[in-house]
N, CA, C and O atoms as a Maestro MAE file, in Angstrom:
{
 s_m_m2io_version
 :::
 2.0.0
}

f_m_ct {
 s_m_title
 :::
 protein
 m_atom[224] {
  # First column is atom index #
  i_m_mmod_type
  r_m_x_coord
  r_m_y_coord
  r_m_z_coord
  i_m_residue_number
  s_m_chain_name
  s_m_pdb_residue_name
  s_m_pdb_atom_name
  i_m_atomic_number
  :::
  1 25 12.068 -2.423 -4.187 1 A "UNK " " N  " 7
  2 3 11.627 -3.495 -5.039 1 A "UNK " " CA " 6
  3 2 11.623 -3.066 -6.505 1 A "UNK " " C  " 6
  4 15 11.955 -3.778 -7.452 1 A "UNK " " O  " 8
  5 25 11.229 -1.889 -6.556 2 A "UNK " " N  " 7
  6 3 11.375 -1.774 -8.285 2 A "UNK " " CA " 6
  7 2 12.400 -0.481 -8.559 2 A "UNK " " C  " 6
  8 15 12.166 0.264 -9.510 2 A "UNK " " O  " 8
  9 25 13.468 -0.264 -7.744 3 A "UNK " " N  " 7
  10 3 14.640 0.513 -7.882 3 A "UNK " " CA " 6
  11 2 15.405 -0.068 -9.138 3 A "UNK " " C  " 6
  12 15 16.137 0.725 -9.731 3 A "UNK " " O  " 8
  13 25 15.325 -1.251 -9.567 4 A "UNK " " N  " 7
  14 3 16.288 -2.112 -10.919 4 A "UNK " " CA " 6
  15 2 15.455 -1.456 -11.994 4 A "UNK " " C  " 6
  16 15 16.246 -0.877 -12.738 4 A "UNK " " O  " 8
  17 25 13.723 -1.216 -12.577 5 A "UNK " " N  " 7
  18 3 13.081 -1.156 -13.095 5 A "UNK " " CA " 6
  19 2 13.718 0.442 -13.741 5 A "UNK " " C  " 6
  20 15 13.814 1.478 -13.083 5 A "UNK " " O  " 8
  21 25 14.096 0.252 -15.203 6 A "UNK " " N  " 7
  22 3 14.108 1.303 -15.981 6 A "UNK " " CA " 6
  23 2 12.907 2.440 -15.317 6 A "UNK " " C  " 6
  24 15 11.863 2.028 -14.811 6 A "UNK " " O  " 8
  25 25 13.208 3.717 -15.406 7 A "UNK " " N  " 7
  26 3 12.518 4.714 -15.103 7 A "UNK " " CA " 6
  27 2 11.382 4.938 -15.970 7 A "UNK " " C  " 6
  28 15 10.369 5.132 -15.298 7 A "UNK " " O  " 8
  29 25 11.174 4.984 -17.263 8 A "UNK " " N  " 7
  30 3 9.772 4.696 -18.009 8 A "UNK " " CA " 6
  31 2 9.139 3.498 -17.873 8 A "UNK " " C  " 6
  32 15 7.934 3.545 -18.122 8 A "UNK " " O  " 8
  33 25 9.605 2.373 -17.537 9 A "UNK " " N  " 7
  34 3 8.617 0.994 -16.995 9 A "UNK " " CA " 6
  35 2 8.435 1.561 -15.672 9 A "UNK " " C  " 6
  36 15 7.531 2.336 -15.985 9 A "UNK " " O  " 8
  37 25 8.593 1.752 -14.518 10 A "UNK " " N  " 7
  38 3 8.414 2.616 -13.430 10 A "UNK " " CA " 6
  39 2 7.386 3.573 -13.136 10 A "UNK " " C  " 6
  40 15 6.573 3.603 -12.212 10 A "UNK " " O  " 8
  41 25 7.667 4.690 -14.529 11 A "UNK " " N  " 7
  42 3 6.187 5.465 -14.497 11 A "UNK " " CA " 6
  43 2 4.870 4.740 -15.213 11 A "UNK " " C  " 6
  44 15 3.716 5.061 -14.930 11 A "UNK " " O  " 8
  45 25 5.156 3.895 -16.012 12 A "UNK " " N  " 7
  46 3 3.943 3.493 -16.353 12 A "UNK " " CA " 6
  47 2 3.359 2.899 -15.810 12 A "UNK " " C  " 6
  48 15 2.128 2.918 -15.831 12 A "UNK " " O  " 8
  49 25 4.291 1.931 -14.920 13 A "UNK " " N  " 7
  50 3 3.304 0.950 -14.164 13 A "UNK " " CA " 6
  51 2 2.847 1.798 -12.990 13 A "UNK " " C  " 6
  52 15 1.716 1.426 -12.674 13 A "UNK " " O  " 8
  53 25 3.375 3.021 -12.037 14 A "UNK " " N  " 7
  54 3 2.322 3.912 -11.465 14 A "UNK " " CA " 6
  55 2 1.332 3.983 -12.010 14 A "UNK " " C  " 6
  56 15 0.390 3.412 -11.462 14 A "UNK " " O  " 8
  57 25 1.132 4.528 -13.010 15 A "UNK " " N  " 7
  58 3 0.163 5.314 -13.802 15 A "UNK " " CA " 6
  59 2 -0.859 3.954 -13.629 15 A "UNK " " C  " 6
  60 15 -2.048 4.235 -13.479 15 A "UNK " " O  " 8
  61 25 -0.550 2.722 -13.637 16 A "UNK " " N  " 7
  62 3 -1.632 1.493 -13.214 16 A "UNK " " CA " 6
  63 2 -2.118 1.722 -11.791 16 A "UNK " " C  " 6
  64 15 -3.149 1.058 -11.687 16 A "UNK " " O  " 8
  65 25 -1.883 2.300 -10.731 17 A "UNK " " N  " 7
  66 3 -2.224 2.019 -9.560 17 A "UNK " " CA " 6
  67 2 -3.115 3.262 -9.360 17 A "UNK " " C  " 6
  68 15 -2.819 4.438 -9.572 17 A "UNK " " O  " 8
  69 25 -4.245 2.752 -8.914 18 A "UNK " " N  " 7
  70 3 -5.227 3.991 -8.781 18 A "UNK " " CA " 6
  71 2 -4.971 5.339 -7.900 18 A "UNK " " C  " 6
  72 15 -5.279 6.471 -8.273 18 A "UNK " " O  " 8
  73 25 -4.386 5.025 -6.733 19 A "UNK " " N  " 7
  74 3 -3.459 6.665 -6.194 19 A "UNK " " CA " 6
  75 2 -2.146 7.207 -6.407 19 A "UNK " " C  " 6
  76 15 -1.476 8.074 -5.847 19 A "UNK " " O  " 8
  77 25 -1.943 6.264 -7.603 20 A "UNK " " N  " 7
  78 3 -1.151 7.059 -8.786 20 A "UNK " " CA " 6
  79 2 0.173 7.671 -8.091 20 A "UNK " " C  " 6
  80 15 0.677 8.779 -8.275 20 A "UNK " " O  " 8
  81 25 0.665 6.426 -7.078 21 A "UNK " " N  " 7
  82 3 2.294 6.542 -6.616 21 A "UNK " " CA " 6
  83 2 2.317 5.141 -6.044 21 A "UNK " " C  " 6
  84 15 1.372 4.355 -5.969 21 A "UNK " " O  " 8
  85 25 3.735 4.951 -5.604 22 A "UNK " " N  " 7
  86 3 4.069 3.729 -5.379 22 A "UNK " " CA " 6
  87 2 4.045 4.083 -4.116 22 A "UNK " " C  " 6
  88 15 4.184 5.244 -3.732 22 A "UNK " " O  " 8
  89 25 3.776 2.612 -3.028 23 A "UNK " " N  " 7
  90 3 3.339 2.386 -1.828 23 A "UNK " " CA " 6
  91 2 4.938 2.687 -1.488 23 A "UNK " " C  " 6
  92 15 5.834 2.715 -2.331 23 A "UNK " " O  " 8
  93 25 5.099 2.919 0.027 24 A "UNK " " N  " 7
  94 3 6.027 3.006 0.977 24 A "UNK " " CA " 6
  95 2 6.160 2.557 2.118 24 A "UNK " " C  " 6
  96 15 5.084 2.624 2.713 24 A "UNK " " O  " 8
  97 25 6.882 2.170 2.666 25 A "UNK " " N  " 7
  98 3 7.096 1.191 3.760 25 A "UNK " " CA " 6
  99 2 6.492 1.984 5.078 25 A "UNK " " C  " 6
  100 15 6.323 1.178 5.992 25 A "UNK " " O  " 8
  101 25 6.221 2.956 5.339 26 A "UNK " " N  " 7
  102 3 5.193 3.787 5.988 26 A "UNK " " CA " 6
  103 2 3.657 3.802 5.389 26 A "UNK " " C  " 6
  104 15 3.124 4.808 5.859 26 A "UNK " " O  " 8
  105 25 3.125 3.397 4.904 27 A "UNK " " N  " 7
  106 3 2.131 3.067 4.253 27 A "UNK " " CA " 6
  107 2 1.165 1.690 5.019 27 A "UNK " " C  " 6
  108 15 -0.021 1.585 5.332 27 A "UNK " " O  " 8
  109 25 2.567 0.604 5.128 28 A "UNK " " N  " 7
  110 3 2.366 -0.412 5.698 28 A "UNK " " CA " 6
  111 2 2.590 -0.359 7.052 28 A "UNK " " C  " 6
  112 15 1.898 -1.234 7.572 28 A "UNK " " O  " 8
  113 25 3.250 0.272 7.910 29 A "UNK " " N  " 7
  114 3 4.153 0.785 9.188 29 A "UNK " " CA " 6
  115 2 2.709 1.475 9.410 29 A "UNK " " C  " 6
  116 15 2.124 0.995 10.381 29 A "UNK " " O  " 8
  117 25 2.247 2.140 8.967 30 A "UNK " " N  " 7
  118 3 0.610 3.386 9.625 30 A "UNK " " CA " 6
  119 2 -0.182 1.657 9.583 30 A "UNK " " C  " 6
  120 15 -1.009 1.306 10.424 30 A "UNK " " O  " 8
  121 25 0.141 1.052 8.803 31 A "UNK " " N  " 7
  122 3 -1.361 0.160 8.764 31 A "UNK " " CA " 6
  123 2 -1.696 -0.261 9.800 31 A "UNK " " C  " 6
  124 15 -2.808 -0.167 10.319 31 A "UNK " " O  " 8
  125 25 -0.252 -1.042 10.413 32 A "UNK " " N  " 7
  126 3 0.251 -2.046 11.697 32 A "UNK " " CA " 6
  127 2 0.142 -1.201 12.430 32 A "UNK " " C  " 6
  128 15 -0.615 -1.675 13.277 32 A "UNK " " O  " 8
  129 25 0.488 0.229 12.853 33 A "UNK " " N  " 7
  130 3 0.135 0.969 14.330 33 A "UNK " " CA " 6
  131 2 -1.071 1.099 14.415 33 A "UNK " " C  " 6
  132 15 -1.516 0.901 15.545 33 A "UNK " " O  " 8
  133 25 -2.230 1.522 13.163 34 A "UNK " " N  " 7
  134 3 -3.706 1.548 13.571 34 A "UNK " " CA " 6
  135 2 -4.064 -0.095 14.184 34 A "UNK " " C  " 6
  136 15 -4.505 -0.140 15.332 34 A "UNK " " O  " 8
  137 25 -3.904 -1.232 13.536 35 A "UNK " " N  " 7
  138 3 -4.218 -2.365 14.083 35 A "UNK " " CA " 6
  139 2 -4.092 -2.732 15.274 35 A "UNK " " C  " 6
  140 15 -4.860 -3.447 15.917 35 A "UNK " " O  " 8
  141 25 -2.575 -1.987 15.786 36 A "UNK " " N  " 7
  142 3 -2.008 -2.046 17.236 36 A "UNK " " CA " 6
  143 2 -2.517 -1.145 18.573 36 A "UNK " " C  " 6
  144 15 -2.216 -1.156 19.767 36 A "UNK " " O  " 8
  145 25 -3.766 -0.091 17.453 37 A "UNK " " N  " 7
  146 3 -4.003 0.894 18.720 37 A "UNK " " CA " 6
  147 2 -5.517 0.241 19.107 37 A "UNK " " C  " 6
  148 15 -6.054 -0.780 18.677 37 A "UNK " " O  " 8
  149 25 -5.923 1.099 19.952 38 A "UNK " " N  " 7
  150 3 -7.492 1.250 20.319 38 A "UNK " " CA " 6
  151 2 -8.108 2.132 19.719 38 A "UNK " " C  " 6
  152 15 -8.884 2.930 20.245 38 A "UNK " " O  " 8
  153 25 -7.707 2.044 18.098 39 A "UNK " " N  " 7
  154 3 -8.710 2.712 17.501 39 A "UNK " " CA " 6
  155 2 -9.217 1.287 16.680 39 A "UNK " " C  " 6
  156 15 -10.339 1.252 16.173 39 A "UNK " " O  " 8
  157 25 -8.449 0.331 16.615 40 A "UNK " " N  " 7
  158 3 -9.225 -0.871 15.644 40 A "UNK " " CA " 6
  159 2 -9.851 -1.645 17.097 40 A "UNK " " C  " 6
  160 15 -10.060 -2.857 17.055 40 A "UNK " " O  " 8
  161 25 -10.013 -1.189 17.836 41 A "UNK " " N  " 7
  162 3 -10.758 -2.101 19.185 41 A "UNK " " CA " 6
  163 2 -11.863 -2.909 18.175 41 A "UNK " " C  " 6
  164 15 -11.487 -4.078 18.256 41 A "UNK " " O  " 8
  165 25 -13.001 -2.873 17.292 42 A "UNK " " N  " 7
  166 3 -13.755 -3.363 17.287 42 A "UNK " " CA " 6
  167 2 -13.550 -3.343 15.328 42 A "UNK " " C  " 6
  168 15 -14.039 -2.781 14.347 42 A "UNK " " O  " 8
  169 25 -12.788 -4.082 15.579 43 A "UNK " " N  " 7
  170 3 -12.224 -4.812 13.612 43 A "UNK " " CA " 6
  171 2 -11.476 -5.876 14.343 43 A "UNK " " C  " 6
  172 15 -10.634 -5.993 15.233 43 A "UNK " " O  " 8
  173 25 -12.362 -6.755 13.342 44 A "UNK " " N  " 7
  174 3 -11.983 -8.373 13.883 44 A "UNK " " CA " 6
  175 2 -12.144 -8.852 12.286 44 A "UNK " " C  " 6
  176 15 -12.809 -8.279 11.423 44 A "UNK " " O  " 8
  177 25 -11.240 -10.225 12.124 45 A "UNK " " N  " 7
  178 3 -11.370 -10.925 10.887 45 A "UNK " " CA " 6
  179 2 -11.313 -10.491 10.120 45 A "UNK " " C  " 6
  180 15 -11.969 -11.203 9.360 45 A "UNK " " O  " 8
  181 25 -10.733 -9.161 9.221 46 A "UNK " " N  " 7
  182 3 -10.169 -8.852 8.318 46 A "UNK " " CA " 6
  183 2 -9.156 -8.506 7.627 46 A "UNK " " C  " 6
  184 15 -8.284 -7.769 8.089 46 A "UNK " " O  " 8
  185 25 -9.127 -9.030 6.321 47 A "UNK " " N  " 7
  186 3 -7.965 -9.031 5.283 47 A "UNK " " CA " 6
  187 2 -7.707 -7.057 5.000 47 A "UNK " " C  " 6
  188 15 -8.322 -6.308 4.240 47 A "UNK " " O  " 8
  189 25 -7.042 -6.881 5.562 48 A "UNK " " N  " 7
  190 3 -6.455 -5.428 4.793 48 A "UNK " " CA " 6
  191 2 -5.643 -5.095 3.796 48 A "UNK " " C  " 6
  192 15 -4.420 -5.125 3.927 48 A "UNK " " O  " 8
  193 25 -6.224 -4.755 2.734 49 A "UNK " " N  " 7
  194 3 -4.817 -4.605 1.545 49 A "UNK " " CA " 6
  195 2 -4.541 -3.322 1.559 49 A "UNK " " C  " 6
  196 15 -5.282 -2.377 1.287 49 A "UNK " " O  " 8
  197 25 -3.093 -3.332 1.991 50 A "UNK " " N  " 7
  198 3 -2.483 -1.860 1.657 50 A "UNK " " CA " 6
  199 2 -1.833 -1.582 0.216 50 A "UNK " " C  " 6
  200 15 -0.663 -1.902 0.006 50 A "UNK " " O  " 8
  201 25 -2.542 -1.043 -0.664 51 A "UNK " " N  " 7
  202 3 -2.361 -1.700 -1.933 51 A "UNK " " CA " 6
  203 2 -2.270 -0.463 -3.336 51 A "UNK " " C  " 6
  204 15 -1.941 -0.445 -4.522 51 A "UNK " " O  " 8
  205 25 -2.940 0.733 -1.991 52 A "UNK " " N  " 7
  206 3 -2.997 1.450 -3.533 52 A "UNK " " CA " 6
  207 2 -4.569 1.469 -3.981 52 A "UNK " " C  " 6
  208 15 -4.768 2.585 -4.459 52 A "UNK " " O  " 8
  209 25 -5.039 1.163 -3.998 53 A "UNK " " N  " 7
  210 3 -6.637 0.809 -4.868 53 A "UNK " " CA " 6
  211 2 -6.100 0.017 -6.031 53 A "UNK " " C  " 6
  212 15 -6.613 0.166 -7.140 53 A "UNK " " O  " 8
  213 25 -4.780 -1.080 -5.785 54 A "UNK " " N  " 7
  214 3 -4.497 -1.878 -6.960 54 A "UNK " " CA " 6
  215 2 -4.325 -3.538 -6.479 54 A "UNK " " C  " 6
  216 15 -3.493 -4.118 -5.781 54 A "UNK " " O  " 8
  217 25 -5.659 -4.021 -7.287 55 A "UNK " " N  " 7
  218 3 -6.121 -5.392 -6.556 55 A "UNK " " CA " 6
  219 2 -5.641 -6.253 -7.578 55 A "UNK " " C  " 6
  220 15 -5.319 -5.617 -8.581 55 A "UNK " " O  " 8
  221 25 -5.477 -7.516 -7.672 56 A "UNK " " N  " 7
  222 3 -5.013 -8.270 -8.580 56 A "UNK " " CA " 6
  223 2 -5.570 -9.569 -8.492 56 A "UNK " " C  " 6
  224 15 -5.235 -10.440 -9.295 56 A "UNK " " O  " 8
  :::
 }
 m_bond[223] {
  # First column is bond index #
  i_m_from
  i_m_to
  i_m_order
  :::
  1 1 2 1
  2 2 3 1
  3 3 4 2
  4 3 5 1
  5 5 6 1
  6 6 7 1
  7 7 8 2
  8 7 9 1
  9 9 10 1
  10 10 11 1
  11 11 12 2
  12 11 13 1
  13 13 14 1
  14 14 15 1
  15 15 16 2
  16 15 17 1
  17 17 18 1
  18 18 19 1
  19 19 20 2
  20 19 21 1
  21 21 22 1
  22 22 23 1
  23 23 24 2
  24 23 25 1
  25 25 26 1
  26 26 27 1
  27 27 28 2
  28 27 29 1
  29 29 30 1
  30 30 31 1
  31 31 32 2
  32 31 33 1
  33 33 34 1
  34 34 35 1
  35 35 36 2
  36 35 37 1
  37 37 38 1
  38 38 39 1
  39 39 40 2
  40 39 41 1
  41 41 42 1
  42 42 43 1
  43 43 44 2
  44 43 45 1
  45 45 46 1
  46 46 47 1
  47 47 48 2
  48 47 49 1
  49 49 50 1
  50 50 51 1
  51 51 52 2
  52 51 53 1
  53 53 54 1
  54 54 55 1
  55 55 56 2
  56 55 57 1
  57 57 58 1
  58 58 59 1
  59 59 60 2
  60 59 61 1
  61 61 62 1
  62 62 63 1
  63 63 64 2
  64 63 65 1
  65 65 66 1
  66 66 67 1
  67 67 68 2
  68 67 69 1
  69 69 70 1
  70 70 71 1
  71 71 72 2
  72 71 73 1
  73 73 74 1
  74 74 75 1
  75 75 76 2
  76 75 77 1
  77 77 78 1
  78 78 79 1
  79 79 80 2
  80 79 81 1
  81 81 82 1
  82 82 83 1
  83 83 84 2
  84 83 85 1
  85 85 86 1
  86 86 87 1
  87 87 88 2
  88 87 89 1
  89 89 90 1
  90 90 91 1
  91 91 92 2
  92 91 93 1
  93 93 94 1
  94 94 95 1
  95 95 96 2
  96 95 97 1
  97 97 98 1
  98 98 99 1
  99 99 100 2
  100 99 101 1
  101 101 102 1
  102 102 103 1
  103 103 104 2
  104 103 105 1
  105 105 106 1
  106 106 107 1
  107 107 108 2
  108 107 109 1
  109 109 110 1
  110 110 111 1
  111 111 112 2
  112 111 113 1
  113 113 114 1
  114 114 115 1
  115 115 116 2
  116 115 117 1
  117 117 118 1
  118 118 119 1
  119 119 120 2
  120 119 121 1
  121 121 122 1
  122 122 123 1
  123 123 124 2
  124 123 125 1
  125 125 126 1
  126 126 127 1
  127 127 128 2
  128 127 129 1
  129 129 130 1
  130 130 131 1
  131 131 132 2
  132 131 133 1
  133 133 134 1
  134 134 135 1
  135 135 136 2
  136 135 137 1
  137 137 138 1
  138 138 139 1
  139 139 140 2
  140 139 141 1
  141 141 142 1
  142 142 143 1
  143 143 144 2
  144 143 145 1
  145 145 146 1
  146 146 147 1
  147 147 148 2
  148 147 149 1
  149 149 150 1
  150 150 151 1
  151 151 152 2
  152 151 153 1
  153 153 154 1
  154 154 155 1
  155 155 156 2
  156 155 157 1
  157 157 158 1
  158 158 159 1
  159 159 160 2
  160 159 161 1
  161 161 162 1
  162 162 163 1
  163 163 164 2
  164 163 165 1
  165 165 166 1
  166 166 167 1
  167 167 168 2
  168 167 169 1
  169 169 170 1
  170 170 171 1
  171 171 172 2
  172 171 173 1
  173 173 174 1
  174 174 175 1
  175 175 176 2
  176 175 177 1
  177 177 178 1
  178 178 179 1
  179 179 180 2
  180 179 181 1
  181 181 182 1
  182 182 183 1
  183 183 184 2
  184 183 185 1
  185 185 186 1
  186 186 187 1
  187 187 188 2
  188 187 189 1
  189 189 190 1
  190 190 191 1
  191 191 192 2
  192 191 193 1
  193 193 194 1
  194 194 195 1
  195 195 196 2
  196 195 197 1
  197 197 198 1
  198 198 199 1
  199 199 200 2
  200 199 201 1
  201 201 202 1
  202 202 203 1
  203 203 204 2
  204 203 205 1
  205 205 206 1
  206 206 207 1
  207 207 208 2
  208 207 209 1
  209 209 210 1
  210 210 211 1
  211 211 212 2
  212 211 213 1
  213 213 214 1
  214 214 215 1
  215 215 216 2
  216 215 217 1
  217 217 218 1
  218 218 219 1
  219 219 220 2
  220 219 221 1
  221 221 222 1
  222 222 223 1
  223 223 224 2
  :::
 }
}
């Protein structure tokens, strides 16, 4: 998604996201296998943002 993005617009806008790297499609892929195991047995009704600590 931001592979077009000049390489200094790139680092700066990291430098916005509080763990200070860009998310990865394994990031989201770990989210969906915890949801899928029996370790979320008892998480119901919630919004998960895989996000970075960057809310908008």
């Amino acid at each position: 998604m931001t592979d077009k993005l000049p390489d200094d617009v790139r680092k700066a806008w990291v430098k916005t996201i509080p763990l200070r790297r860009e998310g990865q499609a394994e990031d989201v892929a770990n989210t969906c296998i915890y949801l899928a195991s029996d370790l979320s047995g008892y998480v119901t009704g919630q919004v998960i943002s895989v996000c970075g600590g960057m809310h908008t």
